[in-house]
C-alpha positions in Angstrom: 0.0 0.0 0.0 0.7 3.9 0.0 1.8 5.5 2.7 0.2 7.8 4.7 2.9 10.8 4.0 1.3 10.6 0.5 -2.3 11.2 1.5 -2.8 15.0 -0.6 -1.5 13.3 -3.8 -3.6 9.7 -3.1 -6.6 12.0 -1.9 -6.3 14.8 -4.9 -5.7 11.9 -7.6 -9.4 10.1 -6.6 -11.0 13.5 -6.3 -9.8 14.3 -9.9 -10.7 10.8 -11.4 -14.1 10.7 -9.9 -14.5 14.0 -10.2 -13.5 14.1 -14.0 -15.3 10.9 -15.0 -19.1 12.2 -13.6 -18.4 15.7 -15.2 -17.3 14.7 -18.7 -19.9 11.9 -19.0 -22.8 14.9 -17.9 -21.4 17.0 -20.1 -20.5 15.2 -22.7 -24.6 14.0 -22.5 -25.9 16.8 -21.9 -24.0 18.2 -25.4 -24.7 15.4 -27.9 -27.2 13.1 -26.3 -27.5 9.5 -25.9 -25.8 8.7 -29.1 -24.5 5.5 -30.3 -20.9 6.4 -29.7 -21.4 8.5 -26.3 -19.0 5.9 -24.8 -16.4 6.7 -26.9 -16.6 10.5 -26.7 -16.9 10.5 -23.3 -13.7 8.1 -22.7 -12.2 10.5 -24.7 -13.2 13.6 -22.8 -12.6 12.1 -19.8 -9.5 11.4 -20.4 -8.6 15.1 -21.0 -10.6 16.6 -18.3 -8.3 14.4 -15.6 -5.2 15.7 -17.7 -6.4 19.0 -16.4 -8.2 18.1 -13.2 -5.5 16.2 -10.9 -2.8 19.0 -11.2 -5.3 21.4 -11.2 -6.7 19.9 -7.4 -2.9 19.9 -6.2 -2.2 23.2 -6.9 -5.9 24.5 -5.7 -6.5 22.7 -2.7 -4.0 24.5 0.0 -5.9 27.7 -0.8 -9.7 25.6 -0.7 -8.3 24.6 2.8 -7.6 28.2 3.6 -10.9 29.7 2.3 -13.1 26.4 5.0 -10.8 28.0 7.4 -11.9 31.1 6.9 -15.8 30.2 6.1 -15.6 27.7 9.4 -15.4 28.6 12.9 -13.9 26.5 15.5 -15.8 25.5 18.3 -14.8 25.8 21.9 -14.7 22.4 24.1 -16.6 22.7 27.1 -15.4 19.8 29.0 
């Protein structure tokens, strides 16, 4: 298995391929319909959206942590 040190990179690479595959399939739907050869220009669109996806969650995600930081308040323990 992976270690644990690798977690962002694991974590950002699953976002991206999940993330990727339900977005280009919509998309790619919602542009041509249900057509005979939807499987084919989706595989292909998917592949370029994760192209673009997985570096673009590495860079982005420090600063999408920042901004829950910011949107997020702590609570206090009361123990």
């Amino acid at each position: 298995m992976i270690s644990p040190k690798h977690h962002k990179v694991v974590f950002s690479f699953f976002m991206a391929l999940l993330m990727s595959c339900i977005m280009s399939f919509v998309i790619s739907v919602f542009n041509v319909g249900l057509v005979t050869n939807i499987v084919s220009i989706w595989l292909q669109a998917w592949s370029f959206a994760f192209i673009i996806a997985f570096p673009t969650i590495v860079i982005i995600s420090p600063m999408v942590h920042k901004l829950v930081s910011l949107v997020l308040h702590e609570e206090k323990n009361n123990s």
